[in-house]
C-alpha positions as CSV (number, residue, x, y, z in Angstrom):
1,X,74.1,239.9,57.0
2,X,74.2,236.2,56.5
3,X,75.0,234.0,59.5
4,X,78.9,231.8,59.1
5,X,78.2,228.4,60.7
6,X,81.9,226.9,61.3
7,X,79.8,223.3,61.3
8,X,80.8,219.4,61.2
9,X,77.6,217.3,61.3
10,X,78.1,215.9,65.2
11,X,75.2,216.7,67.7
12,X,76.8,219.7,68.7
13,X,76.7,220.6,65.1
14,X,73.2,219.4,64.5
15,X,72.0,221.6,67.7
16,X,72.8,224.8,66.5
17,X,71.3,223.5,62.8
18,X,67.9,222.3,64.3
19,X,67.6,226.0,65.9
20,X,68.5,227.7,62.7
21,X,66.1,226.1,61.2
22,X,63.4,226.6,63.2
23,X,64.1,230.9,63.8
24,X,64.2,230.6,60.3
25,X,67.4,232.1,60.0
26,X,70.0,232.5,56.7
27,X,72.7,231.5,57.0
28,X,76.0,230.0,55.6
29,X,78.3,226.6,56.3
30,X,81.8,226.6,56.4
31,X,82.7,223.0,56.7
32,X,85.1,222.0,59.7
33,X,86.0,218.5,58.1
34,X,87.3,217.7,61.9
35,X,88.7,214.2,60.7
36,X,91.2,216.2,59.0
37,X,92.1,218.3,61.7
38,X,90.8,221.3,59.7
39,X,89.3,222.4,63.4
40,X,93.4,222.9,64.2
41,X,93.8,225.6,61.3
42,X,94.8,228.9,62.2
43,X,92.1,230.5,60.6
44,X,89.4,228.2,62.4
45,X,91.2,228.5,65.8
46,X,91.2,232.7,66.1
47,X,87.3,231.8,65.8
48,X,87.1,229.3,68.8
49,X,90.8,228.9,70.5
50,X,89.0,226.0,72.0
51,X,89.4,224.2,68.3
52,X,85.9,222.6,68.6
53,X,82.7,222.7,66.6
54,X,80.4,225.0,66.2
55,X,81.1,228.3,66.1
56,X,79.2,231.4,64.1
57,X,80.3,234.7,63.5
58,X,77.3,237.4,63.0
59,X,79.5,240.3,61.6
60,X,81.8,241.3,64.2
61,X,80.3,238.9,66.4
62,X,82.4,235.3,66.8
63,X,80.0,232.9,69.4
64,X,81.9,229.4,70.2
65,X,80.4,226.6,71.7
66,X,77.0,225.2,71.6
67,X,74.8,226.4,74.6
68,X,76.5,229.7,74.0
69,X,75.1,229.6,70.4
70,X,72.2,228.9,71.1
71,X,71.5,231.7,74.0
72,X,72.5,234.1,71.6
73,X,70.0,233.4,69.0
74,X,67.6,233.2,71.6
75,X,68.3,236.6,72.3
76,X,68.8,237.9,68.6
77,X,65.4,236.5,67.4
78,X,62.9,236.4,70.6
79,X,62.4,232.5,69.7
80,X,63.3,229.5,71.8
81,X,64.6,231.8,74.6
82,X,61.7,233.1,76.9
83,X,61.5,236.8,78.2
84,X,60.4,236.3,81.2
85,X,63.8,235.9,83.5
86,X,61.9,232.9,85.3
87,X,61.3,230.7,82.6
88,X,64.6,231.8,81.4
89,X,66.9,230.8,84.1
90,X,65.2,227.1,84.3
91,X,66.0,226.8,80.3
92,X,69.8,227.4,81.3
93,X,69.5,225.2,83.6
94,X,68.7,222.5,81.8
95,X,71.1,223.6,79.0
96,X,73.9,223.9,80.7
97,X,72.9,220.1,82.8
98,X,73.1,218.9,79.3
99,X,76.6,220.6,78.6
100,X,77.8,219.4,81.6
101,X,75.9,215.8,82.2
102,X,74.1,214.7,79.5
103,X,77.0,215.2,76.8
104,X,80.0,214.7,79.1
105,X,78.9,211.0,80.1
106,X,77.4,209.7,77.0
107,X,80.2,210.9,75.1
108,X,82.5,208.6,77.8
109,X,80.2,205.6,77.2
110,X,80.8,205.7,73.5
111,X,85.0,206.0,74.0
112,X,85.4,203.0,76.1
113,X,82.3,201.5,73.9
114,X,85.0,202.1,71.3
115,X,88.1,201.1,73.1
116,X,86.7,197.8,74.6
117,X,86.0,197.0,71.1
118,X,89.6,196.9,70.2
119,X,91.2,193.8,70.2
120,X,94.2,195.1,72.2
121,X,93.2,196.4,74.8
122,X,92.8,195.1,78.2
123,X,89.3,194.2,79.9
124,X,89.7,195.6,83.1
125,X,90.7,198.7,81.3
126,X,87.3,199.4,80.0
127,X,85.1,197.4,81.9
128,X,85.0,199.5,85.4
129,X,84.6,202.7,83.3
130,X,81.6,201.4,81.1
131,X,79.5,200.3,83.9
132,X,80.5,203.5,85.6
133,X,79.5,205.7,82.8
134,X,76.6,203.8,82.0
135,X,75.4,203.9,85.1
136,X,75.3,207.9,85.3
137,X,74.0,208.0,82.3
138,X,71.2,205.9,82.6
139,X,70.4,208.3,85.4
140,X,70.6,211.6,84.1
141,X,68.0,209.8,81.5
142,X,66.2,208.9,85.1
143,X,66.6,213.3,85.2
144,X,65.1,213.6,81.8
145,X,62.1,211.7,82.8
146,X,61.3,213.2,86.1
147,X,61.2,216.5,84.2
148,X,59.4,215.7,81.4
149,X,56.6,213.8,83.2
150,X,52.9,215.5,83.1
151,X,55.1,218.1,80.7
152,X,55.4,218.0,76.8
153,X,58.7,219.7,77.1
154,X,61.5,220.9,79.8
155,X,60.6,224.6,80.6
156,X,56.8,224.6,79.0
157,X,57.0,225.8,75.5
158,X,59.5,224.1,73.4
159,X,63.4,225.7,73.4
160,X,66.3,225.7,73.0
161,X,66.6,223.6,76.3
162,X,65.0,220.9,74.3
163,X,66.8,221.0,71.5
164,X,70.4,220.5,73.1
165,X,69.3,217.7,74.8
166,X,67.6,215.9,72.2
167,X,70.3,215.0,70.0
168,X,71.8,212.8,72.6
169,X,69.0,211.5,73.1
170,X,68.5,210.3,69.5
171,X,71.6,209.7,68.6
172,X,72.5,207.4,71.8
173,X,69.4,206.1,73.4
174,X,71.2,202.8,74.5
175,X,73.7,204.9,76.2
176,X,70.9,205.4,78.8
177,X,69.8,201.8,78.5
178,X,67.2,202.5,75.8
179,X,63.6,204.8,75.9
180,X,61.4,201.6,77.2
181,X,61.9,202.7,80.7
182,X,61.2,206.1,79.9
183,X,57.9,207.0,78.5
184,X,57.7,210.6,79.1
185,X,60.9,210.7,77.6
186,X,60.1,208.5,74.8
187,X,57.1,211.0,74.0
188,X,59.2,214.0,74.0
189,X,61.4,212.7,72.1
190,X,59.0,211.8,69.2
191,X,57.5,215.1,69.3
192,X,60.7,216.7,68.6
193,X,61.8,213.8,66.1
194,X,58.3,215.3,64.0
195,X,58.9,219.1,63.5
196,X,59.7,219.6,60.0
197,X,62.9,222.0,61.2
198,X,64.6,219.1,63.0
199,X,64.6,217.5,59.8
200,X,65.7,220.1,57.9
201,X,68.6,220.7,60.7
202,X,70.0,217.2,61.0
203,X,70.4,216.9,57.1
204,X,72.7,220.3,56.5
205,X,75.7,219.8,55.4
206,X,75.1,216.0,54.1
207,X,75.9,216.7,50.9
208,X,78.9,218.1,51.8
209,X,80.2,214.7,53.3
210,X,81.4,211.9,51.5
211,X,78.9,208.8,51.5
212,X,81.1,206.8,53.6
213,X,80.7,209.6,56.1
214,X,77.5,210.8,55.3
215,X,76.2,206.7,56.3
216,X,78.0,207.7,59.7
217,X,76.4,210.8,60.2
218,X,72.8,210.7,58.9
């Protein structure tokens, strides 16, 4: 049975694409045009109450949010998700420091990013939260490169740990204050930017979107 990929093209979106891709998995997009509010639909919503994207249903089988995804492909194909409960438990680690760091503060610097840009609003309310939010996430970049260094990727062989990070990463490098500081990083993150699936992964849906929106999310 063909895989349902509830999907908008965000990094969230693009993580569970990229590891698609590269299981080599079939499967199917149901566009979540979340500047709509389609992600508010009844139908959408008894798949993830949360009213986020992604979500996939395998059958009788509805999976929301992204780390969650990802774990469970792991499982269902053998790939990207070691067997060995060592390895394993140091890729949720790092998963789950992405879904609760990495993401998190990034996504703050680009709010206030976007509210100091309006001409409305007040400094001092956007100043003290940039430099806070830039500040941690210049260090959890600081935690990427202690754990890439003298490593090609987080948890030996490439996974899924890998992949969630990565489109933060190279979506919002500035966020962190850029990948000169970081040349492990930096490294890493060309060496994913290469495989032929991450290509493939970020493009889905594109043609789906339309051009003003596909020049926002390509």
């Amino acid at each position: 049975m063909t895989l349902q990929l509830y999907y908008f093209p965000t990094l969230n979106g693009h993580k569970v694409t990229i590891a698609l891709e590269e299981m080599g998995l079939d499967y199917d997009i149901r566009l979540i045009d979340i500047l709509k509010g389609d992600q508010k639909s009844e139908e959408f919503l008894a798949i993830n109450p949360n009213g986020r994207i992604p979500a996939l249903v395998d059958g009788d089988i509805s999976i929301f949010e992204s780390a969650a995804i990802l774990q469970y492909l792991g499982r269902k194909t053998g790939k990207l998700y070691a067997a060995e409960e060592r390895t394993r438990t140091r890729i949720d680690s790092w998963l789950f420091w992405q879904m609760s760091g990495l993401g998190p503060m990034s996504g703050q610097v680009n709010f206030f990013t976007r509210a100091a840009a309006k001409a409305d609003r007040d400094p001092v309310e956007t100043s003290l939260p940039l430099h806070r939010f830039r500040r941690e996430t210049e260090r959890l970049f600081g935690v990427l490169e202690r754990g890439l260094t003298g490593h090609e990727y987080l948890c030996g062989a490439y996974s899924i740990a890998d992949i969630s990070a990565w489109t933060w990463i190279d979506k919002y490098p500035e966020n962190g204050g850029g990948l000169d500081s970081f040349p492990a990083l930096r490294s890493w993150h060309g060496r994913i930017a290469s495989r032929p699936a991450v290509e493939r992964g970020l493009k889905v849906g594109q043609d789906l979107l339309s051009q003003e929106l596909q020049a926002q999310y390509k």
